[in-house]
N, C-alpha and C positions, 0 to 999 in steps of 0.2 A: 555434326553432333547427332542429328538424327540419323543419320548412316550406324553410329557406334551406338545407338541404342538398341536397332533393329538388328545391330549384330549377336549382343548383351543378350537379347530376349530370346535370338535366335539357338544362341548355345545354352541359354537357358531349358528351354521347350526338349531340346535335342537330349540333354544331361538325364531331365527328366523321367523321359521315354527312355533310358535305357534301362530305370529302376523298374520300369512296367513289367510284370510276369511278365514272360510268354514273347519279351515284343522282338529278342533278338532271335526266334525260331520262325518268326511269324516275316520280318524280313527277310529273311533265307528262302523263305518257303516262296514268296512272291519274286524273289528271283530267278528261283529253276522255274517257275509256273511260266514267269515271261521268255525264261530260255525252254520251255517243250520240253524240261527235265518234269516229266508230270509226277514220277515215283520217287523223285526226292523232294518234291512239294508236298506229297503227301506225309511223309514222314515228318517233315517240318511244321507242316501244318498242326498234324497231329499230336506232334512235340510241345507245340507253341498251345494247343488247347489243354492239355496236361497241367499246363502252369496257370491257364487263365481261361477255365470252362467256357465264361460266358460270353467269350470275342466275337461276336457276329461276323465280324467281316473274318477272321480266323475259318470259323465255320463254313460261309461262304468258299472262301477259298480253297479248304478240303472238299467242299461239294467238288466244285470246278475238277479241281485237279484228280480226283477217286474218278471220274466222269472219263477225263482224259487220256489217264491213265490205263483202263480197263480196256477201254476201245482201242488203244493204241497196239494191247497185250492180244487182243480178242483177233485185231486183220492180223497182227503178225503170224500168228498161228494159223491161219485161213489161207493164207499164201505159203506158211513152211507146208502145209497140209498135202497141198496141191502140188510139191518136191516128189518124183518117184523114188533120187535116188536117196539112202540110208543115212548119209552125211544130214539130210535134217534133224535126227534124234537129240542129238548133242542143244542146239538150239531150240527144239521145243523145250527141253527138260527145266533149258532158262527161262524160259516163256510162264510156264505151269508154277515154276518158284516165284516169279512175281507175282502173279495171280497170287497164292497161297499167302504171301507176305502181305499184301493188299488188303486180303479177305481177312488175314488176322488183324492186321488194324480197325477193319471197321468191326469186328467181335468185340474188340476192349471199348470202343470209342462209342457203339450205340448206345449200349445200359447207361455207358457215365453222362452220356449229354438226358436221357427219358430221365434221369433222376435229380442229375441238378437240375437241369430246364425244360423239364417235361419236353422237352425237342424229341422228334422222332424226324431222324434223317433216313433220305427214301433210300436205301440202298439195301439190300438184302447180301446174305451172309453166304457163299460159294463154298462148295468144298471138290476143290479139283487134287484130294490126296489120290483118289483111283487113278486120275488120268494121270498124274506126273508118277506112279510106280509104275504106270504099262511103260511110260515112255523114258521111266530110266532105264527099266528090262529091255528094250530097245535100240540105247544110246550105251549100253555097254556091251549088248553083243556085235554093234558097229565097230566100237575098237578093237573088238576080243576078235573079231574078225578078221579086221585089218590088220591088229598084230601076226596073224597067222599067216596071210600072204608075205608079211616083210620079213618074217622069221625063216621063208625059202630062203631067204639069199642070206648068203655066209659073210658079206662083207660089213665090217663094221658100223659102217653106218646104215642100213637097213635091217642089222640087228638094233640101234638102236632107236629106229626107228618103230623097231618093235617092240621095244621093249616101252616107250614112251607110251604108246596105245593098251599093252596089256595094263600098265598103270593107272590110266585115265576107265579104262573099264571097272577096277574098282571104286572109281571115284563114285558111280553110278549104284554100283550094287558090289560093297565088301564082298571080298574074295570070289568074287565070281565064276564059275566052274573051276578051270585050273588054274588061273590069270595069276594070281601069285606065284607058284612055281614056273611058270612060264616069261614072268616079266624077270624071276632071278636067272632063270638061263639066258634069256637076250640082254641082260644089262652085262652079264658077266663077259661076253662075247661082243661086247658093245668099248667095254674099258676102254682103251685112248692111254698106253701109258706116256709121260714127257718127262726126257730126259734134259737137263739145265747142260747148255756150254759154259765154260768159264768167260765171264765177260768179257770182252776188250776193252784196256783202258778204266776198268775198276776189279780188276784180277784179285785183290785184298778183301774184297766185299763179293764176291760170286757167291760163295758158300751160304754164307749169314743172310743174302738176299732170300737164297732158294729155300732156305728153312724159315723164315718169314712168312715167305709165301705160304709152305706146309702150315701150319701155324695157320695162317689166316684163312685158309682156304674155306668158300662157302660150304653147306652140306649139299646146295644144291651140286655145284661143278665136282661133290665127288660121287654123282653118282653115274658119271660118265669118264670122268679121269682123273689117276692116278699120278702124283708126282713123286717121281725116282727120286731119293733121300740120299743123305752121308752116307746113314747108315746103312743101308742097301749095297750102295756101289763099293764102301769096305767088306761088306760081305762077300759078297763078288769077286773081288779081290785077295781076300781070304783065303775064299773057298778053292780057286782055281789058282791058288797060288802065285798068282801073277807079280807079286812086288819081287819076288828072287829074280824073277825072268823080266825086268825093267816093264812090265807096261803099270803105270802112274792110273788115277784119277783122272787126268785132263789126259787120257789118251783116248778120244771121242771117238774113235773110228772101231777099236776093240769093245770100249767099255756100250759104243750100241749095239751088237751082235749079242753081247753076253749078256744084257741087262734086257732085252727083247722090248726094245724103245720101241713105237710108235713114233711120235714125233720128237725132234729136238728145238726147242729153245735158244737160240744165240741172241749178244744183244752186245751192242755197242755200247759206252758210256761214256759222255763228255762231260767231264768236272771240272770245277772251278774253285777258290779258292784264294781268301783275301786274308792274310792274316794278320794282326791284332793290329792296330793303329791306335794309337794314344793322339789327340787333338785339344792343345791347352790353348784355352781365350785370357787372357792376363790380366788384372790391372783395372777391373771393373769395377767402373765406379758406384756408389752405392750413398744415399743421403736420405736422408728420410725427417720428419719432421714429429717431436714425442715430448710426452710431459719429462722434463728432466729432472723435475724434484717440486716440491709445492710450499706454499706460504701460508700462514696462520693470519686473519686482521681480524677487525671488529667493525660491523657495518653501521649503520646511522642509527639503528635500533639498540644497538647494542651488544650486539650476538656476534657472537663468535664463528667467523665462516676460514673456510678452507678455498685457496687459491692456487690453480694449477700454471707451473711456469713450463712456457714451451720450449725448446730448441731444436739448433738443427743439430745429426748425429750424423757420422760419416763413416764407411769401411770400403776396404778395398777387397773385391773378390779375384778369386782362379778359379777359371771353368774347366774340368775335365770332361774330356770326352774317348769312352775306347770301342771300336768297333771292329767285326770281323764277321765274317759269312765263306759260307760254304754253300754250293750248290752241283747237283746234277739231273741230266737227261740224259735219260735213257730210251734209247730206239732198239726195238727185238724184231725178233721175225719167226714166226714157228714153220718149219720144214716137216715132212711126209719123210719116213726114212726112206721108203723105200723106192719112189720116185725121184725123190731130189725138189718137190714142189712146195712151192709156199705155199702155206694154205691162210695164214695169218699176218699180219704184219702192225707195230703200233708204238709209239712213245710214252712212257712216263717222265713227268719232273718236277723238283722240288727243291726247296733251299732252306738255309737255317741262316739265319741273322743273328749275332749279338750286338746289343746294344748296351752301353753302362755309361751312366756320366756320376761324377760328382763334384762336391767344391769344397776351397779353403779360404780361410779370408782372415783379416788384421783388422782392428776396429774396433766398433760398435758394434756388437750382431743387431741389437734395434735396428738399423738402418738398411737390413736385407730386405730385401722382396720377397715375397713368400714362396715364391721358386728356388730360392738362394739359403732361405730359411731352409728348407728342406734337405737340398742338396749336400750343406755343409753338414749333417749329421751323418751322411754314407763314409765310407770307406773302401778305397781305392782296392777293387777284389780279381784276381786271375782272373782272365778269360779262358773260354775251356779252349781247348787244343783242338788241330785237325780232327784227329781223330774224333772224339767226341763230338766234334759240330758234323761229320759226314756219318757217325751211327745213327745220327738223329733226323739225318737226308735218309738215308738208306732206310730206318723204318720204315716213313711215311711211301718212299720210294716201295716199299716192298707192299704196302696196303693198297697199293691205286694197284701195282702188276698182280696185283691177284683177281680183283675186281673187273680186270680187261679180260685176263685169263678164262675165269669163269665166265663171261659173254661168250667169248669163242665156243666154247664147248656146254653152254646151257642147252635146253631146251628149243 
């Protein structure tokens, strides 16, 4: 008993504290402070003082962690300082933005604590804007640099390598000397186009997959590659006349020469496929016990009362049940056209379940169960067809092969 009190009280106190301002920023805050996250305790900290000025230990705890924090900011920089070579800029620049974010917390945070509680917290108010602008000017003539060395070499990937760095230099300082014309010449030269094989083993779904894909594709992976469309390769085809003179769509050997692939895409597919089964349970018994009609008497006083008579009620149910699923996996492999090498290789897979049940039954409906209640209101409905249950594979199949796709050729 006293176990369940100290429980009672316990979720009591607990419930409480959660209505507290401030209390669930202020827990946060004490858990990066005890994980050495010092600048997201202060932010919490800070958070948590916003909703409930006059937290002492809140305040406390932003001491601590501002304390932490800065010093922590202060050697990093004292050691990147001490770096000859130019790869430090990038990391100082992170350095001088925590400081900066730090330093505006305690701008907003001294006036509000001197006015509600005359508190004056010892910390004075930094302005490292000079130093984080030398050291962005800095940290983007290191990429605008490096893009210029990787921009000698003509092969794709040290174009895109360059192009990656002229980008990252305006991160530092927009438009940076030429850095935008320069990063659209190395992305351009950078492209990656990929050409889709018709799968083996889902030859009906190749097409629909690859425009999927197109379709889903990130904005990131297209700034690196391009995927060859219908539309495309009938152009192609068109153009060069090629359907009078027999070369087809799935003639991969021409249509990569003509369509200037970079890499091609093949991919195996193993499907699967269960179709509709109906499962009847018969005969189910069903009883249940209910007022079946009521009586009028007159009780010792005289009054007139109402009497409920019970019985038992009985029906007999049929359980339907119809299921079907569809599933595939898909294993690809991206090839080099020009070497014959894999550079990629990875599975997708996914499945589509239906499920439908219902019931009928003789009887009493009173005597169902409330599962049975239910059920006998449905009606017996199609299941979709192959087709339909593997369009709805094949989407989700085409969402993950985009998402692998775009790793390969991200950043």
């Amino acid at each position: 008993m006293n176990r369940i009190k100290i429980l009672i009280l316990s979720l009591s106190l607990f419930s409480c504290a959660l209505f507290i301002p401030g209390y669930s920023d202020y827990n946060k805050a004490k858990k990066y402070y005890n994980n050495r996250s010092y600048d997201l305790a202060v932010e919490y900290a800070y958070s948590s003082l916003l909703r409930k000025v006059d937290n002492k230990k809140a305040i406390k705890l932003f001491e601590l962690s501002f304390t932490n924090a800065v010093s922590n900011h202060i050697s990093a920089l004292s050691s990147l300082f001490k770096i000859e070579a130019d790869s430090k800029w990038p990391d100082i620049v992170k350095e001088y933005k925590s400081l900066i974010k730090l330093n505006g917390i305690i701008k907003e945070l001294k006036p509000l604590l001197e006015k509600e509680l005359s508190y004056q917290i010892d910390f004075e108010y930094k302005d490292y804007s000079s130093q984080l602008a030398e050291a962005n000017s800095l940290a983007a003539s290191y990429h605008y640099l490096l893009g210029i060395d990787f921009q000698e070499d003509i092969d794709k990937a040290s174009q895109k390598k360059a192009a990656i760095n002229f980008r990252l230099s305006q991160d530092y300082i927009p438009n940076y000397l030429d850095s935008k014309e320069l990063y659209e010449q190395a992305r351009a030269n950078a492209v990656f186009s990929l050409l889709f094989r018709e799968f083996e083993g889902a030859e009906k779904y190749s097409a629909f997959i690859r425009e999927k894909v197109i379709e889903h594709q990130s904005v990131e992976s297209k700034e690196f590659l391009r995927i060859i469309t219908r539309d495309e390769l009938e152009t192609i085809l068109s153009e060069q006349a090629l359907i009078q003179s027999g070369i087809a769509e799935n003639n991969y050997n021409e249509m990569t020469k003509l369509s200037g692939a970079d890499h091609i895409l093949g991919a195996t597919a193993l499907t699967s496929y269960k179709p509709p089964e109906k499962i009847i349970n018969k005969n189910i018994a069903q009883e249940k016990e209910v007022v079946i009609r009521t009586e009028t008497y007159v009780d010792s006083l005289g009054d007139e009362q109402e009497k409920k008579i019970k019985g038992t009620v009985k029906a007999v149910v049929n359980h339907f049940k119809k299921n079907s699923e569809a599933s595939m996996n898909l294993t690809y492999q991206i090839v080099n056209v020009n070497d014959n090498e894999t550079l990629f290789t990875g599975s997708v897979a996914q499945n589509k379940s239906y499920r439908y049940e219902w019931a009928t039954f003789k009887g009493d409906k009173r005597a169902l169960s409330s599962k049975y209640s239910l059920l006998v209101n449905r009606k017996e409905q199609f299941a979709p067809s192959e087709d339909e249950l593997f369009l709805a594979v094949v989407k989700n199949i085409s969402k993950k092969l985009e998402k692998k796709i775009s790793s390969h050729y991200g950043d």
